[in-house]
C-alpha positions as CSV (number, residue, x, y, z in Angstrom):
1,X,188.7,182.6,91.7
2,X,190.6,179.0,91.7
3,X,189.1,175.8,90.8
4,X,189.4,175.1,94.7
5,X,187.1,178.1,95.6
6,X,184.9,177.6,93.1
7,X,184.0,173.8,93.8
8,X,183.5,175.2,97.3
9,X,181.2,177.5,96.5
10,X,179.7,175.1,94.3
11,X,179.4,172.2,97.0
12,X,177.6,174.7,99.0
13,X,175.0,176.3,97.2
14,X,174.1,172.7,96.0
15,X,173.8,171.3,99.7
16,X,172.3,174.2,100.6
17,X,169.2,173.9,98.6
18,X,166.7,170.9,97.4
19,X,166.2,172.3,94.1
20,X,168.6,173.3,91.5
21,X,169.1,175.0,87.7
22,X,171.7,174.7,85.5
23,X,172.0,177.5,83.0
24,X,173.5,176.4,79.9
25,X,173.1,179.2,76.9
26,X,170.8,181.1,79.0
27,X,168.5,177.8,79.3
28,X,167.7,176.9,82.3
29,X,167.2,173.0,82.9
30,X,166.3,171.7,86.5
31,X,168.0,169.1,87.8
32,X,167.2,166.5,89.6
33,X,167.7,166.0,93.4
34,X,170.3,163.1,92.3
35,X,171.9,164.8,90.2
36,X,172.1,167.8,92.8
37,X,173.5,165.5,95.0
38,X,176.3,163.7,92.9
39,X,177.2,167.6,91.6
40,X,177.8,168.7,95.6
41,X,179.5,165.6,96.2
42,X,181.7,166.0,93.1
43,X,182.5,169.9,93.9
44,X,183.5,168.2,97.7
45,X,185.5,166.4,96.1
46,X,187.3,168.9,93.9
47,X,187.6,171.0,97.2
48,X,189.6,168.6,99.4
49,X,192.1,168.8,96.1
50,X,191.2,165.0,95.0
51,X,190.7,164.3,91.6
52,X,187.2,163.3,90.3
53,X,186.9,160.3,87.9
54,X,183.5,159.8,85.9
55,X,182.8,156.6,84.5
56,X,180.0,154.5,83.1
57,X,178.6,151.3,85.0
58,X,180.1,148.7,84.9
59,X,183.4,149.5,83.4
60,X,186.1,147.6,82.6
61,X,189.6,148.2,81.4
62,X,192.1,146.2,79.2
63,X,195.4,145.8,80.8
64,X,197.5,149.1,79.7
65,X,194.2,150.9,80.6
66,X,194.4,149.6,84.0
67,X,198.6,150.1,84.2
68,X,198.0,153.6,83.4
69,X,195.3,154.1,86.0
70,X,197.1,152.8,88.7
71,X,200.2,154.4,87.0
72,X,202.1,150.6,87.4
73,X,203.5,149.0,84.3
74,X,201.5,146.6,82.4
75,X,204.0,143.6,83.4
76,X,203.5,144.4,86.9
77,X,199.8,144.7,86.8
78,X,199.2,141.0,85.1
79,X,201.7,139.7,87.4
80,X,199.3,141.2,90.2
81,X,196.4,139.8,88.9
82,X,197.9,136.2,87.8
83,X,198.9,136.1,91.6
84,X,195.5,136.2,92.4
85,X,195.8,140.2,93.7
86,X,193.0,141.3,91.9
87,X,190.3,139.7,89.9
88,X,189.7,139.7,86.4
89,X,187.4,137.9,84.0
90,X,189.3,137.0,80.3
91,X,187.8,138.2,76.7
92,X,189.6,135.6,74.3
93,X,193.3,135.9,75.2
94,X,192.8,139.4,77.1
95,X,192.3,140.2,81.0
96,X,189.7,143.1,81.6
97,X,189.0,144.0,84.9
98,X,186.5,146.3,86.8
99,X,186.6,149.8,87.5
100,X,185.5,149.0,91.5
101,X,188.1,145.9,91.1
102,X,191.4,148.5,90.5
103,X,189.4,151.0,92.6
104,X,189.2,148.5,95.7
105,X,193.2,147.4,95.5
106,X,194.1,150.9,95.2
107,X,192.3,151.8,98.4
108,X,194.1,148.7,100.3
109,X,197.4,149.6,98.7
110,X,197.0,153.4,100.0
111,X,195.9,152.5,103.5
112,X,198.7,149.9,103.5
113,X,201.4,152.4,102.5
114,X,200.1,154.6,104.5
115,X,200.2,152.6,107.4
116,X,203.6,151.7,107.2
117,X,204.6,155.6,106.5
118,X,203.5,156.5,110.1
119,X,205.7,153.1,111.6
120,X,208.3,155.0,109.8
121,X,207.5,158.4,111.0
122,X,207.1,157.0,114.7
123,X,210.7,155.4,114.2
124,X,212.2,158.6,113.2
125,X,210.9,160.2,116.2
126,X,211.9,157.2,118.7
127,X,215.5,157.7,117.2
128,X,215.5,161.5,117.1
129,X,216.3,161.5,113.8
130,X,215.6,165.4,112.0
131,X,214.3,165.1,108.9
């Protein structure tokens, strides 16, 4: 079975039911219905093909931490935020920034890019263009 049909399994045996066990070395421990909830939601997740971070609150990354999460170079990422892009908050001589702060720009990029994608799309189609 592939990761894919097993987080959909997974997502719906957990919505399925209030109550939930997790065997671990044939111990059961109940989880809570919070747990149960974030577990579907996660396996939802995994089922749609989207990858599932898990991080502490609140979170904050140095700058190559952030580069590599947004897969940008470093340069580019404190030109970003010195633009006023982003915020930060500074430790010393080093920018950290939030998890939901990358998180947030990284939405707004997407639905930007994707946005202009479609004008593109639509374009190609207006000129007939095959591709």
């Amino acid at each position: 079975m592939t990761c894919i049909a097993l987080a959909q399994s997974g997502q719906k045996i957990l919505s399925a039911k209030g109550k939930a066990k997790l065997v671990v070395n044939n111990e059961n421990v109940e989880l809570s219905p919070s747990v149960t909830k974030i577990l579907a939601k996660t396996f939802s997740y995994i089922a749609q093909g989207k990858i599932v971070v898990i991080t502490p609150e609140p979170t904050e990354f140095s700058m190559q931490q952030a580069a590599e999460l947004l897969k940008v170079s470093r340069p580019f990422l404190v030109k970003l935020l010195e633009t006023g892009e982003n915020p930060f908050r500074k430790v010393g001589k080093h920018r950290r920034v939030r998890f939901e702060d990358l998180f947030s720009y990284k939405q707004r990029i997407d639905e930007k890019r994707l946005k202009v994608l479609a004008k593109l799309a639509e374009q190609t189609q207006k000129l007939d263009l095959e591709y």
